[in-house]
SERO-4910 file (N, C-alpha, C, O; in steps of 0.05 Angstrom, whole numbers):
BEGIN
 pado doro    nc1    nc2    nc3   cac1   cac2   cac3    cc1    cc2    cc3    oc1    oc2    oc3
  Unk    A    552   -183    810    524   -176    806    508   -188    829    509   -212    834
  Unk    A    493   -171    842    472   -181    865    449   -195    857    446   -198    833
  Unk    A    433   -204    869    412   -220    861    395   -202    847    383   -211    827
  Unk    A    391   -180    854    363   -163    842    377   -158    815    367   -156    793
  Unk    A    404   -157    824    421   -149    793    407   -173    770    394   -170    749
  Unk    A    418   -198    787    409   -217    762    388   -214    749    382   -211    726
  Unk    A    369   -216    776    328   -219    761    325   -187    742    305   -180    731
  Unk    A    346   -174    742    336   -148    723    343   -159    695    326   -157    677
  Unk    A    371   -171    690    384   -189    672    361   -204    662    349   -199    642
  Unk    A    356   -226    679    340   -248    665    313   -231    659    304   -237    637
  Unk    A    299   -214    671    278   -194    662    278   -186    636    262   -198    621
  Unk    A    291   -171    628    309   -156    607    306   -184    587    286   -188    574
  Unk    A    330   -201    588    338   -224    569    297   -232    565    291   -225    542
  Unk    A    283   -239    575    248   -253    571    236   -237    551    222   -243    531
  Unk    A    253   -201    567    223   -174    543    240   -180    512    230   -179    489
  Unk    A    267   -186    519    287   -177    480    286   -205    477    305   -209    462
  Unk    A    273   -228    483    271   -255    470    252   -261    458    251   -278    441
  Unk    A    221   -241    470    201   -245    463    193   -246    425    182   -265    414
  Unk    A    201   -223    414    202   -217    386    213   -244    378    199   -263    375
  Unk    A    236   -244    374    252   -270    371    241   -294    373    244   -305    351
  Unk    A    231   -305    385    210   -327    399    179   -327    383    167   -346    374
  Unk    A    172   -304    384    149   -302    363    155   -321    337    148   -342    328
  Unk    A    173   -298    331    185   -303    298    202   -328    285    205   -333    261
  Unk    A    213   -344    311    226   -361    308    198   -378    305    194   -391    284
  Unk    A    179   -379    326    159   -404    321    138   -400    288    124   -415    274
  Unk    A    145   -373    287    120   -372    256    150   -376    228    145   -375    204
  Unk    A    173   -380    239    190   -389    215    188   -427    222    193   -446    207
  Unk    A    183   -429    237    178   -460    240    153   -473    227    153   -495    217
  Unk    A    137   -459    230    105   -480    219    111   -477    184    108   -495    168
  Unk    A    120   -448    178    126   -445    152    131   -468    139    118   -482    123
  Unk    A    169   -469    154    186   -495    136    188   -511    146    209   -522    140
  Unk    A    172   -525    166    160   -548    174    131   -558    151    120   -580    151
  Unk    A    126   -538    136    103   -550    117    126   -547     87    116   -557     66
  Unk    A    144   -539     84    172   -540     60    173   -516     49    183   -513     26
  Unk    A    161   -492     66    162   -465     56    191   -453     64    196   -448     87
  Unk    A    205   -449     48    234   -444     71    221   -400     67    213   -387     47
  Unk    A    224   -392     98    211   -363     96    243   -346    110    253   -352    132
  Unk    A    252   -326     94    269   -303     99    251   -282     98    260   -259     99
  Unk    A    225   -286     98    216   -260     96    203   -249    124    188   -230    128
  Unk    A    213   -267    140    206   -260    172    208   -227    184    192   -214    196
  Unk    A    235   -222    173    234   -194    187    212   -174    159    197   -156    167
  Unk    A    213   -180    137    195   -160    126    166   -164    140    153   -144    142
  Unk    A    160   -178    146    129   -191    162    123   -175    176    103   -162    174
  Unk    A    142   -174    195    147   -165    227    150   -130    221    136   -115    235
  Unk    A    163   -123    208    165    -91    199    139    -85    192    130    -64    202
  Unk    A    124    -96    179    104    -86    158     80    -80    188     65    -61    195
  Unk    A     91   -111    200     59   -108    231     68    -85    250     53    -70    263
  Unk    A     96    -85    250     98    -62    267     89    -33    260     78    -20    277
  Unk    A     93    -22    231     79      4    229     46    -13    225     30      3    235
  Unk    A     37    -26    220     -2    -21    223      1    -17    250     -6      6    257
  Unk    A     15    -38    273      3    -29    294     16      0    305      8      6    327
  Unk    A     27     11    297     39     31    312     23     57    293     17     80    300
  Unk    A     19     47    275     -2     81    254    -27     76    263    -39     96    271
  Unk    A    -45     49    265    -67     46    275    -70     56    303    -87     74    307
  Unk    A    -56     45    324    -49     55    356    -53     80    356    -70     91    370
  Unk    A    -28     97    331    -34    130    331    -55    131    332    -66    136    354
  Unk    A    -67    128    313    -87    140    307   -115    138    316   -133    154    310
  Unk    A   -117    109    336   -147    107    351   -138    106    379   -153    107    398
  Unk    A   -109    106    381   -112    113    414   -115     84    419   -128     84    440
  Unk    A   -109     60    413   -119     31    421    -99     21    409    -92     26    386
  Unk    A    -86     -1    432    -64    -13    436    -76    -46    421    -64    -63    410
  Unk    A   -103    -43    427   -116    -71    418   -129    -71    386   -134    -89    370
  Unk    A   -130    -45    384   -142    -34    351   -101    -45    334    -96    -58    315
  Unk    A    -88    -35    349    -63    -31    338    -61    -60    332    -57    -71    310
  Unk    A    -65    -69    354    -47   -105    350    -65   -119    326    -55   -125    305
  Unk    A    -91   -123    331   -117   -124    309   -101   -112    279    -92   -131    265
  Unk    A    -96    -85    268    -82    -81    245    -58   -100    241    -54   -113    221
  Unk    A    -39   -102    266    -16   -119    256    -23   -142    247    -18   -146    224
  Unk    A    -33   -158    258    -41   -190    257    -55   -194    217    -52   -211    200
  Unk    A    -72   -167    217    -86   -173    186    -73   -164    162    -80   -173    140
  Unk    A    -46   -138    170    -29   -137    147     -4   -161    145      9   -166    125
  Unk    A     -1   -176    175     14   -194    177      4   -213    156     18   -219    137
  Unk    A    -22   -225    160    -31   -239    152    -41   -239    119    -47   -260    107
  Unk    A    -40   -213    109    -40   -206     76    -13   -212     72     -7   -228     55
  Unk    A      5   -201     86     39   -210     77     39   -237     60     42   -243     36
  Unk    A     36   -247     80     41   -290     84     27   -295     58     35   -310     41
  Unk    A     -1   -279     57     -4   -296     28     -4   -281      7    -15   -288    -14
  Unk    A      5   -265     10     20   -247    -24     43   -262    -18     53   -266    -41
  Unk    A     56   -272     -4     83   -287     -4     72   -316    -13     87   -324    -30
  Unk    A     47   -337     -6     46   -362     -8     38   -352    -33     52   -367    -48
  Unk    A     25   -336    -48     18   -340    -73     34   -345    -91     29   -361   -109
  Unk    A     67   -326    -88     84   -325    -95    102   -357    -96    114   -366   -115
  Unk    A    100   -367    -73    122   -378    -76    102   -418    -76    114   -438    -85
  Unk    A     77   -420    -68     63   -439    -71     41   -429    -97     59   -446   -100
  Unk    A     24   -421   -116      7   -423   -124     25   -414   -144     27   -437   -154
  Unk    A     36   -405   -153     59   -388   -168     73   -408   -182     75   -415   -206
  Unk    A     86   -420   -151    113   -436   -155    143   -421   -162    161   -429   -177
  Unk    A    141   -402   -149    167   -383   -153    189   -387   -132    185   -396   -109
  Unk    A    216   -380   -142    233   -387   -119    217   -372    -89    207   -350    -88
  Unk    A    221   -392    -70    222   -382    -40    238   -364    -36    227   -342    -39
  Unk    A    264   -362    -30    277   -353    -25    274   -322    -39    270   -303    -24
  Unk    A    274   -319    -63    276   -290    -82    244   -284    -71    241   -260    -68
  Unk    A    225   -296    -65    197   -283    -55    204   -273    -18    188   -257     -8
  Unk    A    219   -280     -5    223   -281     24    238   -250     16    225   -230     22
  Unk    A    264   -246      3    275   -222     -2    254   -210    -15    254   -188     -4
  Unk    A    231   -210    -35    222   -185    -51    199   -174    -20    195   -150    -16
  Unk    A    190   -191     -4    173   -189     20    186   -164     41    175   -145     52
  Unk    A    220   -173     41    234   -154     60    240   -134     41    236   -117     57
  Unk    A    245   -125     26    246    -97      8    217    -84      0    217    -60     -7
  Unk    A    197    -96      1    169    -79     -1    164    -74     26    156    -51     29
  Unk    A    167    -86     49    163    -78     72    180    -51     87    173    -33    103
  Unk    A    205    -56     74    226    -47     90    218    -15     69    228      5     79
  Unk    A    207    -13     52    212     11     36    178     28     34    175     52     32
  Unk    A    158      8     35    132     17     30    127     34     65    114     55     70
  Unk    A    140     19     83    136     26    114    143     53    124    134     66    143
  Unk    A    172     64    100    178     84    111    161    110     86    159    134     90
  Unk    A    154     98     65    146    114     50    119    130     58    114    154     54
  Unk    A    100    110     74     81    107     84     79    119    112     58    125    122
  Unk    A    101    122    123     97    136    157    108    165    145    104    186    157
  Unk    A    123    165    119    132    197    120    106    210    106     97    232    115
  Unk    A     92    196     81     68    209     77     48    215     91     38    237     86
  Unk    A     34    195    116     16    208    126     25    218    154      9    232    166
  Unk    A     49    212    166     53    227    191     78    253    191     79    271    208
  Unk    A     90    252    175    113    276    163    131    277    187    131    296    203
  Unk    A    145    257    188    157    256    221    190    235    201    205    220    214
  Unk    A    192    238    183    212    222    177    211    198    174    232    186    179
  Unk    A    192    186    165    177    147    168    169    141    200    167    117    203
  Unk    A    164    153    218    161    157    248    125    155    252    106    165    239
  Unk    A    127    142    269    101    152    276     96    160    296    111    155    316
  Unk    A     71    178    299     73    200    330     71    182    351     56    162    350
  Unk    A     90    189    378     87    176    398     53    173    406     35    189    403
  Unk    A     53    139    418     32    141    426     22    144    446     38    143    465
  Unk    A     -7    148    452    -21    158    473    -26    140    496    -22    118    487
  Unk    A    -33    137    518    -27    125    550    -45     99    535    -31     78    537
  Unk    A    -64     95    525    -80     73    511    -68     62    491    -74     39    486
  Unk    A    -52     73    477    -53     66    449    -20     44    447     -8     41    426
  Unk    A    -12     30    472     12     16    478     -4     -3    504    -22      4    519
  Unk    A     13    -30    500      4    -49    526     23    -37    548     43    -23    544
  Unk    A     12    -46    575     23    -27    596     31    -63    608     21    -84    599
  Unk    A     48    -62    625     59    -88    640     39   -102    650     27    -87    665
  Unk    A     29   -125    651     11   -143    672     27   -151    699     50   -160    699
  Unk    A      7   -144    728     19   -149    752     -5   -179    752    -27   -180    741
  Unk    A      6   -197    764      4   -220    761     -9   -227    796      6   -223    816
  Unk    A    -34   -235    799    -51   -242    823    -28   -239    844     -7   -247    835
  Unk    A    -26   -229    872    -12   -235    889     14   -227    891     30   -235    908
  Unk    A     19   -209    869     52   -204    860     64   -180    891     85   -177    903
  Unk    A     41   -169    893     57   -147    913     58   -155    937     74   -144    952
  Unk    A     36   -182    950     32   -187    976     57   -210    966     41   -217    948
  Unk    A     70   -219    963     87   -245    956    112   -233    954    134   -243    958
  Unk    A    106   -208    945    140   -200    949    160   -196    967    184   -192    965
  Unk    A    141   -199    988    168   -193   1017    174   -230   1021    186   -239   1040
  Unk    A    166   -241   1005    185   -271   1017    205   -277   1008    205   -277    983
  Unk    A    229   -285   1021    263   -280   1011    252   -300    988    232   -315    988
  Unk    A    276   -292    964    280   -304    944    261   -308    920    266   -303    896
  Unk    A    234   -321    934    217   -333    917    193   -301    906    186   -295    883
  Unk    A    188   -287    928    182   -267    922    186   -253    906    169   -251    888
  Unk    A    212   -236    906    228   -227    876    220   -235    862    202   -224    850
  Unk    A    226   -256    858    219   -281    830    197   -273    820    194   -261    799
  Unk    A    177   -281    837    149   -276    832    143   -248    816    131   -247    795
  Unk    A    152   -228    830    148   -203    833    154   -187    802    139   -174    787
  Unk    A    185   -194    800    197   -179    778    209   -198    758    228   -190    745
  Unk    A    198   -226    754    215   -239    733    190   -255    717    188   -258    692
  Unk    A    173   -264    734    143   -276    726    124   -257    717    113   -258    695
  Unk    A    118   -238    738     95   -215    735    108   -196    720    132   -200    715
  Unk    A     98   -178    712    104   -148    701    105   -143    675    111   -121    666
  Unk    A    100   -163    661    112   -171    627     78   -151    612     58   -141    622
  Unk    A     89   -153    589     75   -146    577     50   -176    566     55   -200    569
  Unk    A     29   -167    556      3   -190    556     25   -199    524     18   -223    522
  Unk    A     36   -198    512     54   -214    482     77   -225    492     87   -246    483
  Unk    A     89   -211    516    102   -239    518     89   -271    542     96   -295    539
  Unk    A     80   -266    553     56   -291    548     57   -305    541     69   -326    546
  Unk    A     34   -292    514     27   -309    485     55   -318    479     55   -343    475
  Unk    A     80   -307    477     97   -321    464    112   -346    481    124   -362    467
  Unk    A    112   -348    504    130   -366    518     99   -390    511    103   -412    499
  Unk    A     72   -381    520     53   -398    511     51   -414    489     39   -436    487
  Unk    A     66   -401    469     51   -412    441     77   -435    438     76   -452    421
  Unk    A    103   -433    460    114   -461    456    107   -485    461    118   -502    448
  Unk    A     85   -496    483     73   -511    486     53   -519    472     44   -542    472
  Unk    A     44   -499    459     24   -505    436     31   -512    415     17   -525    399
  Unk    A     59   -503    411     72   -518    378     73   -534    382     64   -552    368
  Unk    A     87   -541    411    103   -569    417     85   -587    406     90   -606    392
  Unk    A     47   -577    420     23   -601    415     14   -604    392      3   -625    386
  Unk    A     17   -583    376      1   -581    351     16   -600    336      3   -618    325
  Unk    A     42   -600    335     63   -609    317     63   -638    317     63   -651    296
  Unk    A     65   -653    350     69   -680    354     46   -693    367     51   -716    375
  Unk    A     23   -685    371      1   -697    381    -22   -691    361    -41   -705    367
  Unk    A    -27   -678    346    -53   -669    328    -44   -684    294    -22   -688    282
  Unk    A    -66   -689    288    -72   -699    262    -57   -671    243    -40   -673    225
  Unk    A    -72   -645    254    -60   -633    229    -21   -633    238     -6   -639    220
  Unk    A    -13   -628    261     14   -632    256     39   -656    241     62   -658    231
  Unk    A     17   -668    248     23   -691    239     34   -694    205     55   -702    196
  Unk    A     12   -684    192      9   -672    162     25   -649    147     32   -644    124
  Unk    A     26   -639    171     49   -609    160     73   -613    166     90   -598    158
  Unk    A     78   -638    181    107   -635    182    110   -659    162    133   -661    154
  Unk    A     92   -678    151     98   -694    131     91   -680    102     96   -692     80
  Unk    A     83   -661    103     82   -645     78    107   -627     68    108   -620     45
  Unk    A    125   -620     86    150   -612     87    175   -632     84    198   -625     78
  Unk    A    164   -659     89    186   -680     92    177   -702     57    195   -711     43
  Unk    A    150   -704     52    147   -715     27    120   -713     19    100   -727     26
  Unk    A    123   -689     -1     90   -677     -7     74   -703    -25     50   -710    -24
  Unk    A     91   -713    -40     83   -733    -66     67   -753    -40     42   -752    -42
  Unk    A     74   -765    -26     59   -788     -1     33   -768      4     11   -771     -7
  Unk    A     39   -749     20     13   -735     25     -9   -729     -2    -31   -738      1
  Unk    A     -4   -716    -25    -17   -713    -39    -35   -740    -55    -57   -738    -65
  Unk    A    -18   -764    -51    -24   -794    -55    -46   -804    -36    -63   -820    -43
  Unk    A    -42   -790     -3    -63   -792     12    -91   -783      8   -109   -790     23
  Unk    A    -95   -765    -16   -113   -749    -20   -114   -723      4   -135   -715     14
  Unk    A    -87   -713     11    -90   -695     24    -82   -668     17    -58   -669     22
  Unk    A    -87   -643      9    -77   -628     -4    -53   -616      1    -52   -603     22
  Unk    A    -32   -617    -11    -16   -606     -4    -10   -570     -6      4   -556      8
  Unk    A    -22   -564    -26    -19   -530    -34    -39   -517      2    -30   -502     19
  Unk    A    -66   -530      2    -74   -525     34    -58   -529     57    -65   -516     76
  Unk    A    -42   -542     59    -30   -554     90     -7   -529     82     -1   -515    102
  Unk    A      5   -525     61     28   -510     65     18   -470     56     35   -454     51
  Unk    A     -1   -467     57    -15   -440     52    -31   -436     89    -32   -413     99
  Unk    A    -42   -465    106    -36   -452    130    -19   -456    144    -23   -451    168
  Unk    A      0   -463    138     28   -464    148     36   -436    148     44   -424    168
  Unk    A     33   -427    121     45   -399    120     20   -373    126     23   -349    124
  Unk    A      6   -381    129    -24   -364    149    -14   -361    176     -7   -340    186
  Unk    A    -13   -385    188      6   -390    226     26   -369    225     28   -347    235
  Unk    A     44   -387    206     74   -348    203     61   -325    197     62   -311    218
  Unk    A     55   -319    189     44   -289    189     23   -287    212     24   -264    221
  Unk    A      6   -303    224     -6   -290    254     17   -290    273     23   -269    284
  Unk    A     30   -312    277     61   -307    291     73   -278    285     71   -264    305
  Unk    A     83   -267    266     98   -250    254     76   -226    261     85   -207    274
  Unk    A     54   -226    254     42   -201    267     39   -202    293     27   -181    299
  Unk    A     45   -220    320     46   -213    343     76   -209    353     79   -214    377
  Unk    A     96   -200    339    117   -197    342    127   -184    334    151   -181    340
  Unk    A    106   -164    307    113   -135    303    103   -118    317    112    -95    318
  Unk    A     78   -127    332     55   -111    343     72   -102    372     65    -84    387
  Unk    A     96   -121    374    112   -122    395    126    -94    411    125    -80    431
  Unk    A    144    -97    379    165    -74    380    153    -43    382    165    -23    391
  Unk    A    120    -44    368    111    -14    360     96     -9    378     93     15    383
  Unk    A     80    -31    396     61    -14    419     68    -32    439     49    -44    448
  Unk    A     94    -39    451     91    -48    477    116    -48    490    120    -37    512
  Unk    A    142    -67    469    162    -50    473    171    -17    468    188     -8    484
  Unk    A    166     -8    459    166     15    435    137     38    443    117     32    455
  Unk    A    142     61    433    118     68    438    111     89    407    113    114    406
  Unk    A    100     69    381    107     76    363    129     70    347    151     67    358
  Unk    A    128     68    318    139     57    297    167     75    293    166    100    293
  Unk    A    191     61    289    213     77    282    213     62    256    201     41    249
  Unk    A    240     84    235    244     68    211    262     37    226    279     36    244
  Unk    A    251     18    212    276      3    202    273    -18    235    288    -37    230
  Unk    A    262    -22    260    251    -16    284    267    -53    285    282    -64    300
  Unk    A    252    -59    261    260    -97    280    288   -100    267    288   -123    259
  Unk    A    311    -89    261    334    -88    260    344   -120    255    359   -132    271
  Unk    A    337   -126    240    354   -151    232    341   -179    249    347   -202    245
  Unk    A    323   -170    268    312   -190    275    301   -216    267    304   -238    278
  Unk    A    289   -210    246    275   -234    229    305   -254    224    307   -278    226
  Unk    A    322   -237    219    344   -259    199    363   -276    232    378   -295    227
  Unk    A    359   -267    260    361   -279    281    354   -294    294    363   -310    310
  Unk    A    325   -289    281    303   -314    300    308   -338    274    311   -361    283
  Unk    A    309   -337    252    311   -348    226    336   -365    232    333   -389    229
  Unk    A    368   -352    242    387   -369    250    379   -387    277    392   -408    279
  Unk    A    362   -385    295    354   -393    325    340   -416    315    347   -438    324
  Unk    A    321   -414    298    307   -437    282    325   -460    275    321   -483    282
  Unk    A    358   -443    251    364   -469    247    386   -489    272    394   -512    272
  Unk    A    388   -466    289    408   -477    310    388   -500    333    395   -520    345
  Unk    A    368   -490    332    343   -508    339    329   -534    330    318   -551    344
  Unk    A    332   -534    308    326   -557    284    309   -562    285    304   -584    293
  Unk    A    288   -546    276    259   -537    276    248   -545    293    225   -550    287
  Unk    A    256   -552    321    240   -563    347    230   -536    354    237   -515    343
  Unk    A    203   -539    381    202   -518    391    209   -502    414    211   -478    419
  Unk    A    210   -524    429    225   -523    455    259   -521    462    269   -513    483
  Unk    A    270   -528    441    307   -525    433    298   -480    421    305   -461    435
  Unk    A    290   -479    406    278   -458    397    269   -431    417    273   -407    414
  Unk    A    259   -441    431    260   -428    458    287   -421    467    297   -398    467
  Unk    A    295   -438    474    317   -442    488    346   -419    483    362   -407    497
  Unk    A    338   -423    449    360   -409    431    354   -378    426    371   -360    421
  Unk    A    330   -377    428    312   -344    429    322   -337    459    337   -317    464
  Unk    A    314   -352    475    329   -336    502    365   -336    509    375   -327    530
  Unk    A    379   -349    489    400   -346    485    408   -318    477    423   -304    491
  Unk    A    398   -313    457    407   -288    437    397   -262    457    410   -241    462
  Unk    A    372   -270    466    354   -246    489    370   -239    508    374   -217    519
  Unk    A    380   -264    512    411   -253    542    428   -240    529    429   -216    536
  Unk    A    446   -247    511    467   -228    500    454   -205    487    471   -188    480
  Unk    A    434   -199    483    425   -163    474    415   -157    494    406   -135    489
  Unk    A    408   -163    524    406   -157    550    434   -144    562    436   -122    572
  Unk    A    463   -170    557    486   -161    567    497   -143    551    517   -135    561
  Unk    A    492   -132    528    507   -112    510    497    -84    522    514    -67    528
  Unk    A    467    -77    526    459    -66    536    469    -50    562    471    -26    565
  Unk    A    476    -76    585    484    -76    609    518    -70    602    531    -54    616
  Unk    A    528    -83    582    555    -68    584    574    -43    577    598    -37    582
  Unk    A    552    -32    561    553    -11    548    570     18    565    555     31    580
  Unk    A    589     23    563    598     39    580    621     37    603    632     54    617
  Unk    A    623      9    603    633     -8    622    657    -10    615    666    -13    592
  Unk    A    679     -7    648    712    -15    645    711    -44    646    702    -55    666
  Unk    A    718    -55    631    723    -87    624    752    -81    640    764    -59    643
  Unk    A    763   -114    654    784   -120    661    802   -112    642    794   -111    619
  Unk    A    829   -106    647    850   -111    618    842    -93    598    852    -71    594
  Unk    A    822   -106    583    808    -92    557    802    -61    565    812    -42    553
  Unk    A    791    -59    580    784    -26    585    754    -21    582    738    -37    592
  Unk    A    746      0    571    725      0    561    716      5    528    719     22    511
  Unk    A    702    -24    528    702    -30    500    679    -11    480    661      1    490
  Unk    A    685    -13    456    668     12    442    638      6    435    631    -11    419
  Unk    A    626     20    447    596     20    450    585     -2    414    569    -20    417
  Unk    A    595      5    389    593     -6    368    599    -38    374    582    -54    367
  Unk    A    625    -48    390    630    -74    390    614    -82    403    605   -104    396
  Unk    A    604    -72    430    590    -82    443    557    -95    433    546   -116    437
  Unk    A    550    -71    419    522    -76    408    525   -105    377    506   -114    365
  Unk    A    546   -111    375    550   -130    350    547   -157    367    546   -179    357
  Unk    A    546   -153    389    549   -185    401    526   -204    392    535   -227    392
  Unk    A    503   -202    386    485   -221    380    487   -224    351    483   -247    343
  Unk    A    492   -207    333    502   -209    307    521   -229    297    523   -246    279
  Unk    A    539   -213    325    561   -240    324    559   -267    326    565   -283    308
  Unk    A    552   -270    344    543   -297    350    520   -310    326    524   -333    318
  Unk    A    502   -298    317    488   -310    300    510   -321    269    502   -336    251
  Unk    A    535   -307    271    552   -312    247    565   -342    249    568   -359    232
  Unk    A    571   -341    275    592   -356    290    575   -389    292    585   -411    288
  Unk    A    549   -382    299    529   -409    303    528   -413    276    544   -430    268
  Unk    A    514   -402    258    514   -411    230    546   -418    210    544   -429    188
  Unk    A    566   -411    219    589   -424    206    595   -447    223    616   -441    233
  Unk    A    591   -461    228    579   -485    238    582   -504    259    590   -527    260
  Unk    A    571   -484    277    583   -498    310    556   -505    313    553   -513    336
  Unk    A    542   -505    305    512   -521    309    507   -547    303    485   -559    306
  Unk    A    525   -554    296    528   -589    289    509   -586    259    499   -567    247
  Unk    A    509   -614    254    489   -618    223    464   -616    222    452   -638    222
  Unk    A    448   -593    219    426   -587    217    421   -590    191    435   -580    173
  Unk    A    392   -613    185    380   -623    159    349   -608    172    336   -608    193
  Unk    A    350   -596    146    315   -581    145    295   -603    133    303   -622    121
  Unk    A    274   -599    137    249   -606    123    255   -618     94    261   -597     82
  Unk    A    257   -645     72    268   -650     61    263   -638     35    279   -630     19
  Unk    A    238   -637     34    221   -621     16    217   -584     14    203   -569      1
  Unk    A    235   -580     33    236   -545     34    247   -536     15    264   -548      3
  Unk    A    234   -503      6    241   -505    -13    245   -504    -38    259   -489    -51
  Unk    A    226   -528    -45    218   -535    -71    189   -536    -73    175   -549    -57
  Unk    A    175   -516   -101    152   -518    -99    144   -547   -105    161   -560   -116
  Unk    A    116   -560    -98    108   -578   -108     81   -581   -134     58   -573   -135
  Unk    A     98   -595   -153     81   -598   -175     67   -628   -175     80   -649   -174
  Unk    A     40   -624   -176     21   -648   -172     34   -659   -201     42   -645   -220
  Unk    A     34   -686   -198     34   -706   -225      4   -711   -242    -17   -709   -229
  Unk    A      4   -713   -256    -23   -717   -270    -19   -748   -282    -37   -759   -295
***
């Protein structure tokens, strides 16, 4: 592989990490406050058709993302009601989240667009178009650094950005701010916090507000920027990937990164090998090929990730003492 070969690789691996990376950081604030959330990919499905039926339909890529972010954000708390105000299992509220999403989305694109749960391609507005980045085209004739500049830094879409951004911002929110401070001790021992006079049902309802604005910029992803328009079924198992990346990360945010652009390279190289005479092997079947990140998410979670301990308090709803 030549150099331009690679920077297409590592290109590629940044746009299919982005989703992942979203979703991995809004499964973190969750059960960093003791919300354990599976309901990542229903989140992420649900933002992807607003933004991709909204997009249809006003022609605005910014109207679209605007819908994702506020049905994202009704998700999270028909889910916190469920599983904090409620006190219902997490886990059975994270699954009932991915079966209303996964089933209301397609019911909903075949009723008002009659395209099969599809929504009509959208229009030159109604999708983010790549950002060229100050100086990208005069900088490109300089060996090496140019490229770089050119086709691995510049060209991205304005969400993935926000998403490589918002690791530095967890990183601060989490270990330098009063409220991080609180949400990650509200996940680790609610009875101390609530003793503080600090509420605990609040710290862990915006915990799960954060996941769902996370989760709606990472459906908004797949339907108007990767994507042009909502398919059935679109974030394919995603949620339950960024969800393993989380625990192979150990709710850090910067390991989390790391593990999102892990998974982003191998659905980059499946892509790239698709078709391909392998040494020996031959050419392997387009099906095995596409299982590789699946794979691996099996393989990390049977337990080559060493001992990952969650949030101690995840989980379990908390009942104030009287």
């Amino acid at each position: 592989m030549d150099f331009l070969g690679a920077l297409s690789l590592l290109d590629a691996t940044l746009r299919l990490s982005t989703p992942l990376l979203l979703a991995c950081l809004a499964g973190l604030y969750s059960e960093r406050a003791g919300v354990f959330d599976i309901g990542l990919e229903g989140k992420m499905l649900a933002a992807a058709f607003a933004a991709g039926a909204i997009a249809a339909i006003t022609g605005s890529a910014w109207l679209g993302l605007a819908a994702a972010l506020v049905i994202s954000l009704m998700t999270s708390l028909l889910q916190g009601a469920a599983a904090i105000t409620l006190k219902g299992n997490q886990l059975i509220a994270g699954v009932a989240i991915n079966m209303l999403a996964a089933g209301l989305t397609t019911f909903l694109g075949q009723t008002w667009f009659k395209q099969g749960g599809r929504t009509p391609a959208l229009p030159p507005g109604g999708r983010f178009t790549p950002l060229e980045l100050p100086f990208a085209q005069e900088l490109s004739g300089i060996p090496i650094l140019g490229p770089i500049y050119q086709e691995l830094i510049s060209g991205h879409y304005v969400l993935v950005y926000i998403a490589f951004l918002a690791v530095p911002i967890t990183a601060f929110i989490l270990y330098r701010t009063r409220f991080g401070l609180r949400l990650r001790a509200v996940g680790e021992n609610p009875k101390a916090v609530d003793t503080a006079g600090i509420s605990v049902t609040k710290l862990r309802y915006q915990g799960v507000l954060i996941t769902g604005l996370l989760c709606g910029f990472a459906g908004a992803y797949f339907s108007i920027a990767q994507g042009s328009g909502f398919g059935n079924n679109m974030t394919a198992g995603k949620g339950f990937i960024a969800l393993a990346a989380l625990i192979f990360a150990k709710w850090k945010p910067v390991p989390a990164m790391f593990t999102c652009l892990l998974f982003g390279f191998l659905d980059a190289m499946q892509i790239r090998l698709q078709g391909v005479e392998l040494p020996v092997i031959g050419e392997v079947p387009v099906q095995a090929i596409q299982a590789l990140p699946y794979v691996l998410t099996v393989v990390l979670l049977a337990g080559f990730i060493g001992k990952a301990v969650g949030p101690k308090a995840g989980g379990v709803p908390y009942v104030k003492e009287r």
